[in-house]
C-alpha positions in Angstrom: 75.3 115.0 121.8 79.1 115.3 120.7 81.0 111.8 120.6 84.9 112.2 121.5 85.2 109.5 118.5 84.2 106.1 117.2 85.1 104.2 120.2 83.3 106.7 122.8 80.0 106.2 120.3 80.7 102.7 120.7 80.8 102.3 124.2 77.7 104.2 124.7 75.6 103.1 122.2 76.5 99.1 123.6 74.6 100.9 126.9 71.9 101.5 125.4 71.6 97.9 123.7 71.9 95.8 127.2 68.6 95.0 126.9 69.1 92.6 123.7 71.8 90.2 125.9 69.2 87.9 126.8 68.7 87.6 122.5 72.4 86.5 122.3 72.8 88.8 119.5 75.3 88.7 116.6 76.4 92.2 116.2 77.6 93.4 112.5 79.4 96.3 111.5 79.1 98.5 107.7 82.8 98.9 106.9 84.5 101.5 107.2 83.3 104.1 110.0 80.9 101.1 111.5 83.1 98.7 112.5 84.9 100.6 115.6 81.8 101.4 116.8 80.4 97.7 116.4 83.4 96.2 118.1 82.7 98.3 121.1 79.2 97.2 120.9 80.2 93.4 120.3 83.1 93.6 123.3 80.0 95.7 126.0 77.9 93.2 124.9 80.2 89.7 124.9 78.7 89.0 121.1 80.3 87.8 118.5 81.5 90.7 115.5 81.7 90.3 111.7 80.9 93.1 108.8 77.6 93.4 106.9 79.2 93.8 103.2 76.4 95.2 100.9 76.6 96.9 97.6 73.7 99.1 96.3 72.7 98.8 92.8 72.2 101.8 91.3 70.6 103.0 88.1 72.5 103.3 85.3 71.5 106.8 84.2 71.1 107.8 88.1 74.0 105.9 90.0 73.0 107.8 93.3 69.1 106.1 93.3 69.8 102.5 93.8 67.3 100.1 92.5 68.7 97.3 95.2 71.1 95.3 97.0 73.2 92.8 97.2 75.2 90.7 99.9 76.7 87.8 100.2 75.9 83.9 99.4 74.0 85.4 96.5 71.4 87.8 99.1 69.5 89.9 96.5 66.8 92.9 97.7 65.4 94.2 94.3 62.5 97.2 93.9 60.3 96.2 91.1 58.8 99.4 91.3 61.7 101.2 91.5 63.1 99.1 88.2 59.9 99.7 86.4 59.7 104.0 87.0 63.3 104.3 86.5 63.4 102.4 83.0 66.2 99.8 84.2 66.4 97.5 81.5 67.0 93.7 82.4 70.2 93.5 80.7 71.3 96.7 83.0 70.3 94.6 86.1 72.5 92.0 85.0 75.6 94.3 84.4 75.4 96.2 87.9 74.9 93.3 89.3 77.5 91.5 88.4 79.8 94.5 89.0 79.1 95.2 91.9 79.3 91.3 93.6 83.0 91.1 92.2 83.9 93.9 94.4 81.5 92.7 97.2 83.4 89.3 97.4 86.6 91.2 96.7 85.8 93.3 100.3 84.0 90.8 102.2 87.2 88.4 102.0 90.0 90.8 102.7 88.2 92.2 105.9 87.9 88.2 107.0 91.2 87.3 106.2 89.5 84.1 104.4 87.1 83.2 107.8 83.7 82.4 106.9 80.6 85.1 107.8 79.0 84.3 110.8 75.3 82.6 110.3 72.1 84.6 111.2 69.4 82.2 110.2 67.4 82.5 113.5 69.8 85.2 115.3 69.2 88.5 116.5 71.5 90.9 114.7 72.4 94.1 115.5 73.6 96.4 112.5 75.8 99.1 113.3 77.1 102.2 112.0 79.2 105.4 112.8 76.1 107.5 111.7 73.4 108.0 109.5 72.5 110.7 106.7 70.4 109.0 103.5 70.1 105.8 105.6 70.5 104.1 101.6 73.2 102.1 103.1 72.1 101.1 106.3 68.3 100.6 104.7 70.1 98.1 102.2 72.1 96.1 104.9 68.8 95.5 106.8 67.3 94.1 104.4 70.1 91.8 103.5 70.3 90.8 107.2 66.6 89.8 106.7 67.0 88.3 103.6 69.9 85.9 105.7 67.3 84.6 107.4 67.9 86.8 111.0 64.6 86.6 113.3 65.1 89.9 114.9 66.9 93.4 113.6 68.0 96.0 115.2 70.0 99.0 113.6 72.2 100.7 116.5 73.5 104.4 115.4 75.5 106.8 117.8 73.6 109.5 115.8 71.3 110.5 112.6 68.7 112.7 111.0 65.5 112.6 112.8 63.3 111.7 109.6 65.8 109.4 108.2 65.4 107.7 111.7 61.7 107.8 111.9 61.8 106.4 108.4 64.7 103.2 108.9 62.4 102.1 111.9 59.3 100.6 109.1 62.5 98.4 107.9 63.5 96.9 111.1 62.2 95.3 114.3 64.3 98.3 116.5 66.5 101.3 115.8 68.5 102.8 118.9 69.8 106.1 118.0 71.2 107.9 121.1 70.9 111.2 119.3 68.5 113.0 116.4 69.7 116.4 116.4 67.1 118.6 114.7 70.4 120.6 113.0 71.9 117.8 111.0 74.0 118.0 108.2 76.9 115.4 108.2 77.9 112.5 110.8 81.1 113.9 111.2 80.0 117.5 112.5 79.2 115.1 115.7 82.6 113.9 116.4 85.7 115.3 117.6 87.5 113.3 116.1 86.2 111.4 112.5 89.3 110.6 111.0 88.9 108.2 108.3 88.7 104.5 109.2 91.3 102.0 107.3 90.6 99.0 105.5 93.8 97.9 108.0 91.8 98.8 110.8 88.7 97.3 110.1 90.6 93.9 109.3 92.8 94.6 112.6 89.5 94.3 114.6 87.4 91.9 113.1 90.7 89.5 113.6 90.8 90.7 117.5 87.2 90.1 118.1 87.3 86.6 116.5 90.1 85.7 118.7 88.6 86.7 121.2 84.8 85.4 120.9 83.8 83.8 124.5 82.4 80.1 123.9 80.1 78.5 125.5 80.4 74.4 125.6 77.8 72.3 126.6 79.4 69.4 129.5 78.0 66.8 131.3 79.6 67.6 135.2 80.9 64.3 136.9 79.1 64.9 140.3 80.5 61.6 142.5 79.5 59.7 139.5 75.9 61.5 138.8 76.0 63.3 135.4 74.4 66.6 135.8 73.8 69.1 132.5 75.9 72.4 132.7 76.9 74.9 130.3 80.7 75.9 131.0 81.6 79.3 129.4 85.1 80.6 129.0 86.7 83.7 128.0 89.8 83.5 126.3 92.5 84.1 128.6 90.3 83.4 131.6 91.6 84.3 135.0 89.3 82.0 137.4 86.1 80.3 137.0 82.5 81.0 139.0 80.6 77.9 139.6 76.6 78.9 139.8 74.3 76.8 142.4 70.5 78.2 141.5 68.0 78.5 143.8 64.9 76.1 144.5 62.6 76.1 141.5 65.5 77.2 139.4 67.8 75.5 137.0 70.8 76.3 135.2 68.3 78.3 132.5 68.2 80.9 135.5 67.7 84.2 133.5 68.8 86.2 136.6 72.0 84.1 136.9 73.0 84.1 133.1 72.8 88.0 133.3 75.2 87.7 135.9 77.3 85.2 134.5 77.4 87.4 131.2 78.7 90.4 133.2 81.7 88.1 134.7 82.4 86.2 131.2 83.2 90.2 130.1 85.8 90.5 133.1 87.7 87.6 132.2 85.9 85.6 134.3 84.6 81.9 133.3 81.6 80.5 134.5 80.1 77.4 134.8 75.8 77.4 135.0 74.5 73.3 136.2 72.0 71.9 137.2 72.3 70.7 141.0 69.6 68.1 140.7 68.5 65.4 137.8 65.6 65.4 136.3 64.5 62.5 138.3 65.4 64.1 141.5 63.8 67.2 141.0 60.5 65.5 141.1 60.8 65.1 145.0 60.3 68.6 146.7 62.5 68.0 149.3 65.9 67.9 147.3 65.2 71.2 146.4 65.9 72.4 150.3 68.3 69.2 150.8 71.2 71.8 151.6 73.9 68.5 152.3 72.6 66.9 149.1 73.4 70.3 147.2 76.5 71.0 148.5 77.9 67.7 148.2 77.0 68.1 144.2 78.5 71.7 144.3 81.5 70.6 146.3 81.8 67.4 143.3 81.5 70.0 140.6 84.1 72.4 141.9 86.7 69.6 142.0 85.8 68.6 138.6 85.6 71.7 136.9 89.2 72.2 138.8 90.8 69.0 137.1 89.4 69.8 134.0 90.7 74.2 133.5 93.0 74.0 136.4 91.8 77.6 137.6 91.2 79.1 140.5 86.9 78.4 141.5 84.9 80.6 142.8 81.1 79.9 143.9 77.9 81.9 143.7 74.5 81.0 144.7 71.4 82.6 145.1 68.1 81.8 147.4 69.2 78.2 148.8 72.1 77.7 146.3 73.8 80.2 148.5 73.6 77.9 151.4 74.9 75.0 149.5 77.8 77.1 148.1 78.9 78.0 152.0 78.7 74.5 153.1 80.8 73.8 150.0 83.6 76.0 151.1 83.8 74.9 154.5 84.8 71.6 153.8 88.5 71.2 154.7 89.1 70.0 151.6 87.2 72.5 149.2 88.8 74.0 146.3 86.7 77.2 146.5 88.4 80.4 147.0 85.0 82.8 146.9 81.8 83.0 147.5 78.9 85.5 146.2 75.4 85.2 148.5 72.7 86.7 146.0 69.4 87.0 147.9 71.0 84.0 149.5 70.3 81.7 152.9 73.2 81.8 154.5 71.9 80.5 157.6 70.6 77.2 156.2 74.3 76.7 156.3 74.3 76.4 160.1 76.7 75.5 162.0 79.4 75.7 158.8 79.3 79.3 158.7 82.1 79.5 161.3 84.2 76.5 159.1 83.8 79.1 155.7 87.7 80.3 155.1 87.0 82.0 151.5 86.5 85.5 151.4 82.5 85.8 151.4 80.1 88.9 150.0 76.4 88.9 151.0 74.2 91.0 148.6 70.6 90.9 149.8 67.7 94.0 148.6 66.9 96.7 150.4 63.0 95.7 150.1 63.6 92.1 151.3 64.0 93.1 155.2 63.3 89.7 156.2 66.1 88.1 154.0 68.4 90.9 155.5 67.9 89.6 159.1 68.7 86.2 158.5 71.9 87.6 156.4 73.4 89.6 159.3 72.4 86.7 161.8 74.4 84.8 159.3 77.2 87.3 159.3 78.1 87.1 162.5 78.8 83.5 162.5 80.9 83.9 159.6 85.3 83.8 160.2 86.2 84.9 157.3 86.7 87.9 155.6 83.2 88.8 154.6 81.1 92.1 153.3 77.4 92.8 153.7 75.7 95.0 150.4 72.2 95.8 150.0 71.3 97.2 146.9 68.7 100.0 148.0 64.6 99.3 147.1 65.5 95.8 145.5 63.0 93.1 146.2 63.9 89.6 146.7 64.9 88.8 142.9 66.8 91.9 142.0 63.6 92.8 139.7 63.7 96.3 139.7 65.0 98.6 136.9 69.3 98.5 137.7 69.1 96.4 140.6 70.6 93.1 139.1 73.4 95.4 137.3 74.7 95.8 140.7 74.5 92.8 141.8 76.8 91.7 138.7 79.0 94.6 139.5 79.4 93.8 143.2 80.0 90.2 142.2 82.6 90.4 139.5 84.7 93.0 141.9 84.6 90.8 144.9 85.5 87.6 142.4 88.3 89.8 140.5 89.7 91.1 144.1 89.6 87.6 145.4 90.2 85.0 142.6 92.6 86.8 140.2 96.1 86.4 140.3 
């Protein structure tokens, strides 16, 4: 496999790493080479980017076989063994040591600019690097990751020896390697272009990334005076916001919708995830299918979420939530200028179907025949501009390998097209 250059690798390697968004990784780059590649990874995978700044302590007599690491807030990875074969005297331990920290703090601060590292006690962490020969580097920054109290590592190459590989995989949870070409000499034979990487560069995009990390803030929605729990996530620069009414049995914690809501947070798109019903009320069965109880809370929440970021709203719901959102955006006075149907009820929306004036796409699966019926009874009653997509062998909750990727796709075109100035 031949990478066009850093950024290529970076973009495909983040494709192969789409299975650790649910982890809300923390994604780290080895300066130089690494940190293009990682800041494709971190920008794919809407994570937050900083450097893994490690120095290897190497034997006096050998300086090539390192007898360590180091990294920063005082991270130390020693072999004893290594220490006691090689002869490395105490006083020698001291001396590298302290050698190599001064130039550790010396990089570490001038690739932040002066911001703080990011934390990883409890994170997932995703080390990554242009390529991998010895693996003495990326072997040290694992373990210094580890050492920083990270509950889950994974080392994320475009490309690298196959035993070197096979080897780095005992010192972390997962290594994705997208190629281990049997022939390997050097990284750089696998690039068409492996110009060296700046210290201006690498400073250039750790400063973009941290300017433009999506946040997520936890609010307490104003629904006609009933406090409901949301999370409200916006990236910088936003361009509209999609509200999120779950289905029955679901909550704002809806795996399926946060997938989705992650794909529209990396298209500039903000999203808000709530919870429709209080604790209280979700005792009592029959809120879940109250569909004027719903989207009078949905139709609250888009008004407030409208004072509050003054951007156009968009709604999507899924199962009954979908229902809700339509009878939302038929009142005359919603605020809602789009609605997503995912696996949706459109019909429990009744006779508001032909009151819905915001652009409307229905995506049901192509395994879920009987929620397709109701759909395209539901479509027909619809005045607005509206689109029916069925995503081809999908069951009713998208489960299937691929399946909810298109969902997110169909959705964040249909919101872009329709909620974007």
């Amino acid at each position: 496999m031949l990478f066009t250059d850093r950024t290529d690798a970076g973009r495909r390697l983040a494709a192969a790493l789409r299975h650790l968004e649910p982890r809300d990784p923390v994604v780290l780059g080895l300066p130089r080479g690494g940190v293009p590649v990682a800041y494709e990874v971190a920008r794919e995978l809407g994570a937050p980017l900083d450097v893994i700044v490690v120095r290897k302590l190497g034997v006096p007599s050998h300086p090539e076989l390192g007898f360590g690491a180091i990294g920063e807030d005082g991270v130390r990875v020693i072999s004893e063994e290594i220490v006691r074969h090689a002869g490395v005297r105490a006083n020698d331990v001291v001396s590298v040591e302290r050698a190599e920290e001064a130039e550790l703090l010396r990089r570490a601060h001038v690739y932040r600019e002066g911001r703080p590292r990011l934390p990883l006690e409890g994170r997932a962490v995703v080390v990554v690097d242009d390529g991998v020969a010895t693996g003495a580097t990326a072997r040290a920054a694992c373990q210094v990751v580890r050492a920083q109290g990270a509950s889950y590592v994974a080392l994320a190459v475009p490309v690298a020896s196959p035993d070197v590989a096979a080897r780095l995989a005992d010192d972390v949870d997962e290594v994705v390697c997208l190629s281990t070409p049997s022939l390997f000499s050097a990284v750089g034979e696998w690039y068409r272009d492996f110009s060296q990487t700046s210290d201006e560069e690498v400073i250039s995009l750790l400063g973009r990334a941290a300017q433009g990390t999506v946040t997520t803030e936890e609010v307490e929605v104003d629904a006609g005076g009933v406090p409901l729990a949301g999370d409200l996530t916006l990236p910088p620069d936003a361009g509209a916001v999609v509200v999120f009414a779950h289905g029955s049995g679901s909550s704002r914690n809806s795996p399926r919708n946060r997938s989705v809501a992650v794909a529209l947070n990396r298209a500039g798109l903000g999203t808000l995830l709530f919870d429709l019903l209080t604790p209280g009320e979700e005792v009592y069965r029959a809120n879940v299918f109250d569909i004027g109880l719903l989207a009078g809370r949905l139709a609250d929440t888009t008004r407030w979420l409208r004072n509050r970021v003054a951007l156009p709203v968009g709604a999507f719901g899924a199962s009954t939530g979908a229902a809700a959102a339509l009878r939302a955006a038929a009142a005359s006075d919603s605020v809602i200028g789009a609605v997503v149907s995912r696996g949706g009820r459109p019909d429990l929306a009744g006779a508001d179907l032909s009151l819905v004036r915001a652009p409307t796409l229905l995506v049901v699966g192509g395994a879920d025949t009987t929620v397709i019926d109701l759909n395209r009874q539901a479509q027909l009653a619809l005045h607005c501009e509206n689109r029916l997509e069925v995503v081809p062998d999908a069951t009713h909750l998208f489960e299937e390998p691929g399946a909810l990727d298109r969902v997110a796709d169909l959705a964040r075109d249909w919101f872009t097209a329709h909620l974007s100035p």
